[in-house]
KOLVEX-200466 format. One record per residue: residue in three letters; z, y, x of N, C-alpha, C, O in turn; residue number from 0. Coordinates in steps of 0.1 Angstrom, whole numbers. Atoms other than C-alpha are relative to their C-alpha. Layout:
// residues N
('ALA', (Z, Y, X), (Z, Y, X), (Z, Y, X), (Z, Y, X), NUM) ...
***
This chain:
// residues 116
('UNK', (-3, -10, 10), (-1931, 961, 1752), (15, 1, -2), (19, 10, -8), 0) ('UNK', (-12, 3, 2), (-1897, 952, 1751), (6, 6, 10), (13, 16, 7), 1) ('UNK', (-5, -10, -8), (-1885, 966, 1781), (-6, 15, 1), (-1, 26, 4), 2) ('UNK', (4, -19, 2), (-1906, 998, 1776), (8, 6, -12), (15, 16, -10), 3) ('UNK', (-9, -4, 11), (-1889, 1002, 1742), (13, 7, 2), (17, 18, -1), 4) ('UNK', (-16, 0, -11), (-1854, 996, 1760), (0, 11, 8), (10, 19, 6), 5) ('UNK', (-4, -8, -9), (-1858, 1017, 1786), (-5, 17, -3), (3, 25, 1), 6) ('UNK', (6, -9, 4), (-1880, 1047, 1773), (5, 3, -15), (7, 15, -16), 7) ('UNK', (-4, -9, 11), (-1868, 1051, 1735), (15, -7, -2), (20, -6, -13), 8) ('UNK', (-11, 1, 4), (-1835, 1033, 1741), (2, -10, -12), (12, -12, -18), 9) ('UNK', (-2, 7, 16), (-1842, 1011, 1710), (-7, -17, 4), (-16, -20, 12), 10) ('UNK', (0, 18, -1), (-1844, 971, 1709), (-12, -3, -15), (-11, -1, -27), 11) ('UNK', (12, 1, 9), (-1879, 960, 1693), (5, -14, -7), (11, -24, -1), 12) ('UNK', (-5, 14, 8), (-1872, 933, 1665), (-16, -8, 2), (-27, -3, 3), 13) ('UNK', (9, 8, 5), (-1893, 903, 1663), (-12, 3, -7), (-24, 4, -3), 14) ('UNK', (8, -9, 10), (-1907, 917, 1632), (-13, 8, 4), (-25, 7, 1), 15) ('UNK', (18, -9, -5), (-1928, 944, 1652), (-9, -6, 9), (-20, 0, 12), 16) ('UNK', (9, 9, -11), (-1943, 920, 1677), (-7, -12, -9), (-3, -17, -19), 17) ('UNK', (6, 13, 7), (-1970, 893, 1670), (4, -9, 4), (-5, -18, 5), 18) ('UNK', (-1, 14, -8), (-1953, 867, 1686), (11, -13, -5), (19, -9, -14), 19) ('UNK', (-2, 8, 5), (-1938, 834, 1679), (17, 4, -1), (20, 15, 3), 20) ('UNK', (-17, -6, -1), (-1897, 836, 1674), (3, -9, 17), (11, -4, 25), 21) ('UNK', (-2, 5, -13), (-1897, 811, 1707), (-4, 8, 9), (4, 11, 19), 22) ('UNK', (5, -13, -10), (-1917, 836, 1725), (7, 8, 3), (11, 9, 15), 23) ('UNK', (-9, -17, 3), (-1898, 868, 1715), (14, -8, 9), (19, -1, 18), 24) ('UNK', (-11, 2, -4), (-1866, 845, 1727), (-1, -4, 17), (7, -3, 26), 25) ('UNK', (1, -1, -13), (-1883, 836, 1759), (-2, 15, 6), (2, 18, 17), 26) ('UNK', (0, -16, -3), (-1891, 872, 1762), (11, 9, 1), (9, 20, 6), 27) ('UNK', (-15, 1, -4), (-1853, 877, 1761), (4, 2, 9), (9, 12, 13), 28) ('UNK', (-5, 7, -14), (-1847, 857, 1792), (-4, 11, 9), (3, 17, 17), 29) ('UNK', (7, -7, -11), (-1873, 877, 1808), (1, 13, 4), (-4, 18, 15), 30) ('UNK', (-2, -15, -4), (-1863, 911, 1803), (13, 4, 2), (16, 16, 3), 31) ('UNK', (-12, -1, -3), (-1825, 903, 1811), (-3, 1, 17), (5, 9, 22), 32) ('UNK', (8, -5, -12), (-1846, 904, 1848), (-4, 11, 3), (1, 18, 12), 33) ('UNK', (7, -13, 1), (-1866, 933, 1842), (15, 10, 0), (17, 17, 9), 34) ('UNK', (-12, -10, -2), (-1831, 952, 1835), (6, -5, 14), (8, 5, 20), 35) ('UNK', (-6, 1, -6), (-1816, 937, 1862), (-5, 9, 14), (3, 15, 21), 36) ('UNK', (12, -5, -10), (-1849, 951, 1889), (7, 15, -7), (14, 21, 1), 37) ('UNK', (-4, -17, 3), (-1839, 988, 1868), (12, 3, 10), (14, 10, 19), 38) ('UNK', (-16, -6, -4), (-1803, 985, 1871), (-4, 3, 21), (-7, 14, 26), 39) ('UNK', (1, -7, -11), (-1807, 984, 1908), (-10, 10, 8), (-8, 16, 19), 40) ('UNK', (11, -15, -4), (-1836, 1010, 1914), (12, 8, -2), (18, 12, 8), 41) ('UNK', (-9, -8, -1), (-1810, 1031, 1899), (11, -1, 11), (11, 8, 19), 42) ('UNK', (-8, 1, -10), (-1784, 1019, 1921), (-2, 3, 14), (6, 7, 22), 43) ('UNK', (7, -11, -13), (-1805, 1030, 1949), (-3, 13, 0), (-3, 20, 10), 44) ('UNK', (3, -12, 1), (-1813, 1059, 1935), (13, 11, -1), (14, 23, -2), 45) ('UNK', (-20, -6, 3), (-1772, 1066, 1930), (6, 3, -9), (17, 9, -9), 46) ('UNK', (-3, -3, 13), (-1774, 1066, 1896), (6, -12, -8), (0, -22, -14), 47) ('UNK', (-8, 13, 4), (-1744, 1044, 1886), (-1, 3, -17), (-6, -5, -26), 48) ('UNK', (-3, -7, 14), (-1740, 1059, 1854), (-8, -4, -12), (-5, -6, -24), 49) ('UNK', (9, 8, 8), (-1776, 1047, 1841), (2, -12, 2), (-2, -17, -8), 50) ('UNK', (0, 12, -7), (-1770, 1014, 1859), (7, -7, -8), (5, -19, -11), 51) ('UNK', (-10, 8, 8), (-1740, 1009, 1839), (-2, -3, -12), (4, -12, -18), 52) ('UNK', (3, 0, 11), (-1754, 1016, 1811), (-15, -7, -7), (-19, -6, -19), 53) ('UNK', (3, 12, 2), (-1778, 991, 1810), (1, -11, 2), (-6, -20, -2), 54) ('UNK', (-5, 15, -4), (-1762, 965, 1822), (10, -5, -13), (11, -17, -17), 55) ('UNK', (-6, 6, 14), (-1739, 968, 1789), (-10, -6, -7), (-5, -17, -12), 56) ('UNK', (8, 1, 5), (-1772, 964, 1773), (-4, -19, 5), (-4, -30, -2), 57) ('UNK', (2, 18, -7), (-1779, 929, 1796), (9, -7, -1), (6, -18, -1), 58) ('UNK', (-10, 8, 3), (-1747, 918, 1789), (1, -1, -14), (2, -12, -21), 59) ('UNK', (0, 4, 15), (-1745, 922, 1756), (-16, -11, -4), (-14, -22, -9), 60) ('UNK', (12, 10, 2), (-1785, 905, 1752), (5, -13, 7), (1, -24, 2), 61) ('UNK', (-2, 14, -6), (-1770, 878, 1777), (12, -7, -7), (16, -18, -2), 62) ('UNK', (-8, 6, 7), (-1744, 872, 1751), (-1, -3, -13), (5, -12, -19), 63) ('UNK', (10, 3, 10), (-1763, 872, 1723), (-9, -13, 5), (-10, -23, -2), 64) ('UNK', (8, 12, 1), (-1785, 848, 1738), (5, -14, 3), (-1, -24, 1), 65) ('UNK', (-9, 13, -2), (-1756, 823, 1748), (3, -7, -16), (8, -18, -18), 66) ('UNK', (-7, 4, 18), (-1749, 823, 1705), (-10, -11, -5), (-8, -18, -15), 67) ('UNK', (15, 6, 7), (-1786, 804, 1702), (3, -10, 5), (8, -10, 17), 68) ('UNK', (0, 12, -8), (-1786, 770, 1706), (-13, -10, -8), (-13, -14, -19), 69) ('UNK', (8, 11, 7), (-1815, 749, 1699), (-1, -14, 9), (7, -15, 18), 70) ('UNK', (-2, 13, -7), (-1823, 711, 1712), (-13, 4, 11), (-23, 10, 9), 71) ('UNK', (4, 2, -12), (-1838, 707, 1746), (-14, 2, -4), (-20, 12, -2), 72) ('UNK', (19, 0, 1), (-1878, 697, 1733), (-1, 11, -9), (-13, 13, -9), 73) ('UNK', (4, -12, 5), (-1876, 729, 1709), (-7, 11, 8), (-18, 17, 6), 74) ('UNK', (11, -8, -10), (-1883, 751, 1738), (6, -3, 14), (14, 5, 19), 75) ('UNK', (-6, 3, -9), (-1876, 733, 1769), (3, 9, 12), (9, 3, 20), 76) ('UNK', (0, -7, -8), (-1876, 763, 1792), (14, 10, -1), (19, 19, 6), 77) ('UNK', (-11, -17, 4), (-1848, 784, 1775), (15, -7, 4), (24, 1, 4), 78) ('UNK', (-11, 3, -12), (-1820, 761, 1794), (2, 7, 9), (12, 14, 11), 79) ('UNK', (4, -2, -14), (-1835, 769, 1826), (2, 17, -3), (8, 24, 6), 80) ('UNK', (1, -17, 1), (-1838, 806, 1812), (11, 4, 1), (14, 12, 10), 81) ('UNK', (-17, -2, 3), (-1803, 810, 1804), (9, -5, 9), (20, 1, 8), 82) ('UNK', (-6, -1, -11), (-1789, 797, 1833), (-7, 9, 10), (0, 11, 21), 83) ('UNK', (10, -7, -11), (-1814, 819, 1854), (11, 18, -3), (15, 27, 5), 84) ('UNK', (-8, -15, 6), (-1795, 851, 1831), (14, 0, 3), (19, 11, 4), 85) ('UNK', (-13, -2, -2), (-1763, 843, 1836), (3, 5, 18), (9, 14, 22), 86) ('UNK', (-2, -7, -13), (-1766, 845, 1873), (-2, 10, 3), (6, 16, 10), 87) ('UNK', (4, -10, 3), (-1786, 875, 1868), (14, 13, -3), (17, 24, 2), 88) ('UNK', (-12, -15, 8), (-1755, 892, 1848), (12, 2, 10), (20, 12, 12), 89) ('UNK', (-15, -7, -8), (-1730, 885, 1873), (-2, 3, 14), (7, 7, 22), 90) ('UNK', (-1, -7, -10), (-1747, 892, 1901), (-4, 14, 3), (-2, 21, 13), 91) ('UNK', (-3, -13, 5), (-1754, 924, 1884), (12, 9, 0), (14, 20, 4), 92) ('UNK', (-14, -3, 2), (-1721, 927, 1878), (12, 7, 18), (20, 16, 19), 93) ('UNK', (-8, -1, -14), (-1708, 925, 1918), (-8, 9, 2), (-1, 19, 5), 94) ('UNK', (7, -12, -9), (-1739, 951, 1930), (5, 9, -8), (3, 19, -2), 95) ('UNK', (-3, -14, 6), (-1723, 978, 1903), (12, -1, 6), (15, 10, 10), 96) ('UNK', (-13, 0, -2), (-1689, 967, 1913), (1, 10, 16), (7, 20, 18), 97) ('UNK', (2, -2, -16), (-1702, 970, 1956), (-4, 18, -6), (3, 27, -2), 98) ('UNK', (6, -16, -3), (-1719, 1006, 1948), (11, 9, -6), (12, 20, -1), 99) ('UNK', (-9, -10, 4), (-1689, 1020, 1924), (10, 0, 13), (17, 10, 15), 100) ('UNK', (-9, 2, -12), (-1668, 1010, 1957), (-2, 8, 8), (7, 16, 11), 101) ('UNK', (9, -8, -8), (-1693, 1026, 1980), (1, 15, -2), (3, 23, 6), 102) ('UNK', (-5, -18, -1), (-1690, 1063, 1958), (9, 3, -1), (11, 15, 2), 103) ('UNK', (-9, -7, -4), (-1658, 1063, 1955), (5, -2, 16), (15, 4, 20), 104) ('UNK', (-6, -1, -14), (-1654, 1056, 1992), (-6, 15, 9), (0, 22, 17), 105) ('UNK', (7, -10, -7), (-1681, 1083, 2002), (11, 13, -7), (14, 23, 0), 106) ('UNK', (-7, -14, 4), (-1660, 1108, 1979), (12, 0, 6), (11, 9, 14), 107) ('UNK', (-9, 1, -10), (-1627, 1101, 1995), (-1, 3, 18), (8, 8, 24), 108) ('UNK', (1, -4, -14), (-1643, 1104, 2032), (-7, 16, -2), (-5, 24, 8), 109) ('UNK', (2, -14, 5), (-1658, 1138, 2018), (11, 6, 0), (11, 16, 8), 110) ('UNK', (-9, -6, 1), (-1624, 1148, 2008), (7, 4, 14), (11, 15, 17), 111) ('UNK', (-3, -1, -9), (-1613, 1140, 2039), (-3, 9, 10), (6, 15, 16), 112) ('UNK', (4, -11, -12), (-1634, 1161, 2063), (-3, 14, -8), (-10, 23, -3), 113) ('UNK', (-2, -13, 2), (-1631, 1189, 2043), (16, 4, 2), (19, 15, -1), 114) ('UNK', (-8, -3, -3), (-1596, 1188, 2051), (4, 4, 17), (15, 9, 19), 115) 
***
């Protein structure tokens, strides 16, 4: 529900409207900094940097939000492992928007070109 929310009405479901525990909802976090990451590049296949970019602010900002939470290891032992799993996520997000903004402005430049 959390990425349907996100990606369909654009709006970030609180805690509040889910039945789920607050460890849940924060492992549920982790998991949909993934789920955006799987979008972002559909778009980016699809050649639409523009949405691409525009959720990846959205993953970066949730992947910096979730760096602010700190609880102890046996609270929810998986949300280490989660949070290192996001961070790679964000920056290797980060280089496939970097490689494809490279790619259109290269295609627009050799466009320019043979029309000259």
């Amino acid at each position: 529900r959390l990425f349907y929310d996100l990606i369909e009405n654009k709006k970030f479901t609180p805690v509040e409207d889910l039945e789920v525990t607050d460890s849940s909802y924060l492992l549920g976090i982790a998991d949909l900094i993934g789920e955006l990451r799987r979008f972002i590049l559909e778009n980016l296949v699809e050649g639409d940097i523009d949405t691409a970019k525009y959720f990846y602010g959205i993953m970066k900002e949730l992947y910096g939000t979730y760096l602010q939470i700190e609880f102890g290891k046996n609270l929810i032992p998986e949300l280490r492992r989660k949070k290192d799993t996001a961070r790679v996520l964000v920056e290797r997000t980060l280089s496939d928007l970097f490689v494809a903004q490279q790619s259109r402005n290269l295609e627009k430049r050799l466009d320019e070109k043979s029309k000259d």
